[in-house]
N, C-alpha and C positions, 0 to 999 in steps of 0.2 A: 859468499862465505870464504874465509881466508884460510889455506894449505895449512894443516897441523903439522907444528915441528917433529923431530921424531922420536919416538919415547927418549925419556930420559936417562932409563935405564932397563934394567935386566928384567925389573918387576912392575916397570910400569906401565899403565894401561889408559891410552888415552879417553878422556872422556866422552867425545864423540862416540867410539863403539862402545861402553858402557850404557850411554842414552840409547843406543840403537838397539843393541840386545836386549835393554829391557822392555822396549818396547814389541821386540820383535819375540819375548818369550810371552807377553800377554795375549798372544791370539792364541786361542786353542787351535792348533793344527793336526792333530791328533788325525790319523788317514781316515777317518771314516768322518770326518767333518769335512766341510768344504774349506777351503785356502784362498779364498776370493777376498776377505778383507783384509789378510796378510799382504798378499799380489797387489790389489791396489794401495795401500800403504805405501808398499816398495814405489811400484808405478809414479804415485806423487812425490814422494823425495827425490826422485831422480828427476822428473816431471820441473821441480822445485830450482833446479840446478841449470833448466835448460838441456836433459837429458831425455829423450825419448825414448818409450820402451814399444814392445810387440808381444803383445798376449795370446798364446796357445792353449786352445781351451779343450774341456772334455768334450765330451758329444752329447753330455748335460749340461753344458756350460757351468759346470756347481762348481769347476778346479780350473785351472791355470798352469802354464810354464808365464814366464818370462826370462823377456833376451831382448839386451843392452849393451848399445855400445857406445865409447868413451875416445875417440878418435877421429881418424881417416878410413874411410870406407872401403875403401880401393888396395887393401891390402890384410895379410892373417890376420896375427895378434894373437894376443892370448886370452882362452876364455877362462873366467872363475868360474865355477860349475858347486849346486849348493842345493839339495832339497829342501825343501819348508815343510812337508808334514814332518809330524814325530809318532812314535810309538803310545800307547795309552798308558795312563797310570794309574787303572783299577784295580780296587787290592793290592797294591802297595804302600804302605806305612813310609809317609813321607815329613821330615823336621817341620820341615817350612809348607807356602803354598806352591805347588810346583808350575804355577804360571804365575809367580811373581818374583823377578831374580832377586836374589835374599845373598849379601855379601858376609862371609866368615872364614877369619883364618888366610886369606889369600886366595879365596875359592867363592865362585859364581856359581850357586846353586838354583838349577830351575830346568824344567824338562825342555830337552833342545838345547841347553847351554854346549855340552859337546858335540853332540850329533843333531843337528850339525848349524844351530843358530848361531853359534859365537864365531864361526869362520865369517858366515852371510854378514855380518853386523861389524867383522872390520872389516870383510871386502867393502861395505857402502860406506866406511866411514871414508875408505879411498878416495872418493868419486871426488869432491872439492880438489883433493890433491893430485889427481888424475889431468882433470881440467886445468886448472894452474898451470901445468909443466908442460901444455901445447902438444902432448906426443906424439913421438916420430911414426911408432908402431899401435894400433887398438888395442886396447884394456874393452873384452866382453864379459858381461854379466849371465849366467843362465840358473837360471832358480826355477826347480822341479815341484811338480806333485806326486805322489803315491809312490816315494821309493820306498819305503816300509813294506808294501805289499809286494815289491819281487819287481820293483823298476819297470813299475807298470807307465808313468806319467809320461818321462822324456822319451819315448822313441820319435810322439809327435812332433814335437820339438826337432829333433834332428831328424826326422825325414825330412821338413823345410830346410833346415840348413844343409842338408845333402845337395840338394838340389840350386843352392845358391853359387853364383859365380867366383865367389869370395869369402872362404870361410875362414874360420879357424886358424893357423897352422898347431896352436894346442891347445888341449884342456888340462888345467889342472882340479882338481876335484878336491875340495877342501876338508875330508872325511876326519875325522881326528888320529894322527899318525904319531902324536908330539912333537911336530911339524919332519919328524924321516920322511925323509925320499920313498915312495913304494911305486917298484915298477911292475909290479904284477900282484894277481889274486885271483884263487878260484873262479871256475864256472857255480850256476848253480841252478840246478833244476829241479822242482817242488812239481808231484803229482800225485791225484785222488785218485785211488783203487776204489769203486764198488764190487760186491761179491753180490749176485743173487741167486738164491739159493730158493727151498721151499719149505717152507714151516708144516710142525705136526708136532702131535704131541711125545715127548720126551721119552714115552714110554716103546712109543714106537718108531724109534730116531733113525731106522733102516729106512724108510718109507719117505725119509728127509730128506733136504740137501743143507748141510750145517753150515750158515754164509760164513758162522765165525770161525770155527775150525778151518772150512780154505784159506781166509784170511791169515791166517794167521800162519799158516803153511806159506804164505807167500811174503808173509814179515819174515819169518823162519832163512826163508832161498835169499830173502836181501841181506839179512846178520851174515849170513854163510858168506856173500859176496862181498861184504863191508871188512869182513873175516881177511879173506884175499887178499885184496886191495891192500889194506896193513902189512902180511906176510910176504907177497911176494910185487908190489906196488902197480907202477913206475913210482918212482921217489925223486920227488923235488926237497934238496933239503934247504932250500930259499926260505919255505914254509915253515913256523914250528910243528904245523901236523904234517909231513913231507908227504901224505898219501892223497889220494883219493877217498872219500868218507862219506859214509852211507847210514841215513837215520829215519826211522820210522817216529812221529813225533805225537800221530792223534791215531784212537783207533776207537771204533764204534760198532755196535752189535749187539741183539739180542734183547728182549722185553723182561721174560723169567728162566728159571734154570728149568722150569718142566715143559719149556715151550723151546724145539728145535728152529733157530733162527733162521728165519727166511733174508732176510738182508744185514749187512757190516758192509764197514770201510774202513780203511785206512791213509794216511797220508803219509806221505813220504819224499826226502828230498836228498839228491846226489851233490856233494860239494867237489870238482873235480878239478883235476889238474888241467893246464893247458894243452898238453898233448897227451889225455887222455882223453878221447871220446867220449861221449856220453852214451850217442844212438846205438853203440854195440851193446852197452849194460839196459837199457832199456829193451831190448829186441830177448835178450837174455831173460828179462824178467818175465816178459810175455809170452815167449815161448814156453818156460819152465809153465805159464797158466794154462799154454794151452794143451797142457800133456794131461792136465786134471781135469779139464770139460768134460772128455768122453764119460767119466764116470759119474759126473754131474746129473749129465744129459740122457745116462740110462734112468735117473730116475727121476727127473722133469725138463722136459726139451729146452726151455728157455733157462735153460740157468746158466753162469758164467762168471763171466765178468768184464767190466767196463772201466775205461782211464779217463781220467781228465787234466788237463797241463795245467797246473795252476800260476807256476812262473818258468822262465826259463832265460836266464841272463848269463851271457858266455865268459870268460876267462878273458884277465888281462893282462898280454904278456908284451908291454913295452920295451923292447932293446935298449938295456943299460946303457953304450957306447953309442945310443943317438945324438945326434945334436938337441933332441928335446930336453931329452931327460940330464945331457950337460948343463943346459940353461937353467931347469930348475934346480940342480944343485948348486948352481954357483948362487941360483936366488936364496937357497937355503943356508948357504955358506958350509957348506958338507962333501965328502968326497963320496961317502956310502950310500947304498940303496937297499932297501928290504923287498920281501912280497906279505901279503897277510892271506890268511883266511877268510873273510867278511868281504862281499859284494860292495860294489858300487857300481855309480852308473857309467865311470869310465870306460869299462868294455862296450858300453852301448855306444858312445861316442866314435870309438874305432871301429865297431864292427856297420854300423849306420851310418854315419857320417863321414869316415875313413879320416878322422882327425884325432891323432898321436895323444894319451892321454895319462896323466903322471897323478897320484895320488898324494895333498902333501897337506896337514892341518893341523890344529890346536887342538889339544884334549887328546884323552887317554880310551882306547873305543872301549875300555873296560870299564869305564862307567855311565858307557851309553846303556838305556834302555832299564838302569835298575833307577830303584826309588833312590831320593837326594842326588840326581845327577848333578855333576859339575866340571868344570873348567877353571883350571889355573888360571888368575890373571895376567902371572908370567908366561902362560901359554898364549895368551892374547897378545901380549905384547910381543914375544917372538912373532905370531904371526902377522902383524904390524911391521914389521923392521923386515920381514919378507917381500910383504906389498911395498913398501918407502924403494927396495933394492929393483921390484919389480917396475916400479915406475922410473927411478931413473936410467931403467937398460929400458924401457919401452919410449922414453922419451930421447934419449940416442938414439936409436935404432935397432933392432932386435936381429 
């Protein structure tokens, strides 16, 4: 296959990654499906080209990472970094079918077009042009599973690449930024509260232990703390929300109003800044529970409460004036850099792998996750004219 010239202009979007996205928004990858005929999809295109990949699977084999490389072996590079589940689209009232890209107005509508298929679909439309230019430095590919769920999928992934003699020197993650530079973004850790308590009847609610009332006592201590955090911070004003933020998102309990609830829970998740800890607000919350036990436990010994981690992905805070983060600006052609609120998996990158990780992509994350998502095709093609700049600094030498 012959190297695509490079767009033509401001709004254009080469056909290569339009064939790919479409094809790459008809697998349902929705996280609670398996990713296995997306993966090997990818697998054989690259396959196609004389490209060999390496599949990192679950421990059901039902999901996948893949990582690929475009180069010389014996040195960094740079990796493109890109999950393939999406989020679901039940009960959402959508124009079109949302696994089939549907063009209008200037705009690729279809779930995954922003977040984060339309990045994955021009990094492989690269691969031919990658090839072609012989390069001096590695172009790698790493395509995720289950980052919807709390960047469950890569850690496996980059434990092996931790451990290789020759990794990385960056990641860029191709999240939808409007292709801005972002060098940092919250931590973020999601946890289930169980309360158990003892049921009786309503009439004689002394003789109970109320799950939902504590519960909710301990939603109460986290507003008060989320409270804080706002008023008196640390404050990053990198971020549009400059604080640390705390949100109680599901909560459960109780069968009838005459029956004193023996069990509730709640869930809840800390968005935090990079130097703000987490494990002191957590130790805070559980202390504050355990000041309520005794009174529990006067009137049923096992009652309490119990946590479960449900994610926990740390803060990424890349040094502006590295040389990484110079590189992908010049690849952006931009002097500035932002931070966001919204996770990726780049902190997992540097915190596991100890490989430097920059956040930089097509699409607006404001219209990840709702019904009719889409993607500018000028955002396509900017991030085309990103890769085109990216292969000629990786084909000199990086």
């Amino acid at each position: 296959m012959m190297p695509s010239p490079d767009p033509a202009g401001p709004s254009a979007c080469s056909p290569r990654t339009l064939e790919l996205l479409r094809d790459l928004i008809a697998f349902d990858t929705t996280s609670r499906n398996s990713n296995l005929d997306l993966i090997h999809y990818i697998r054989d295109h690259l396959e196609a080209l004389g490209v060999s990949s390496t599949l990192v699977f679950n421990e059901e084999r039902t999901k996948a990472n893949l990582y690929a490389t475009i180069g010389p072996m014996d040195r960094g590079g740079v990796c493109l970094s890109g999950h393939t589940d999406v989020v679901p689209v039940d009960d959402q009232d959508w124009s079109s079918d949302p696994f089939t890209l549907t063009e209008c107005d200037g705009k690729l509508f279809g779930r995954g077009t922003a977040d984060m298929k339309g990045f994955i679909a021009a990094a492989l439309a690269m691969a031919p042009d990658f090839l072609a230019a012989n390069l001096t430095t590695p172009v790698h590919y790493a395509f995720s599973y289950d980052e919807e769920l709390g960047c469950l999928g890569v850690p496996g992934l980059l434990t092996q690449l931790a451990g290789m003699a020759v990794k990385p020197r960056l990641c860029i993650v191709g999240e939808p930024t409007r292709m801005r530079v972002i060098v940092g973004h919250k931590g973020k850790v999601a946890l289930r509260c169980r309360v158990h308590g003892h049921a009786c009847h309503s009439s004689l609610a002394p003789q109970g232990v109320n799950a939902v009332e504590y519960a909710a006592e301990l939603v109460s201590f986290l507003r008060g703390m989320g409270r804080r955090f706002a008023e008196q911070g640390p404050f990053d004003y990198d971020y549009d929300v400059p604080y640390t933020t705390v949100h109680t998102g599901v909560m459960e309990g109780g069968t009838a109003r005459n029956i004193v609830p023996s069990d509730a829970s709640f869930e809840f998740e800390i968005r935090h800044l990079a130097d703000h800890p987490v494990a002191p607000m957590l130790k805070e919350l559980r202390d504050f529970a355990k000041t309520l036990e005794p009174e529990m436990r006067a009137v049923r010994h096992d009652a309490g409460f119990s946590w479960e981690t449900l994610s926990d992905s740390p803060a990424l805070d890349t040094p502006p004036d590295s040389e990484e983060v110079t590189l992908v600006k010049n690849l952006a052609e931009q002097n500035g850099h932002g931070k966001v609120a919204f996770g990726t998996e780049g902190a997992l990158f540097t915190s596991i792998a100890n490989i430097p990780a920059v956040v930089c992509g097509p699409g607006d994350i404001e219209q990840a996750h709702k019904p009719d998502e889409y993607v500018e095709l000028s955002e396509l093609a900017r991030a085309e004219r990103f890769l085109h700049r990216l292969r000629d600094a990786a084909k000199k030498g990086l």
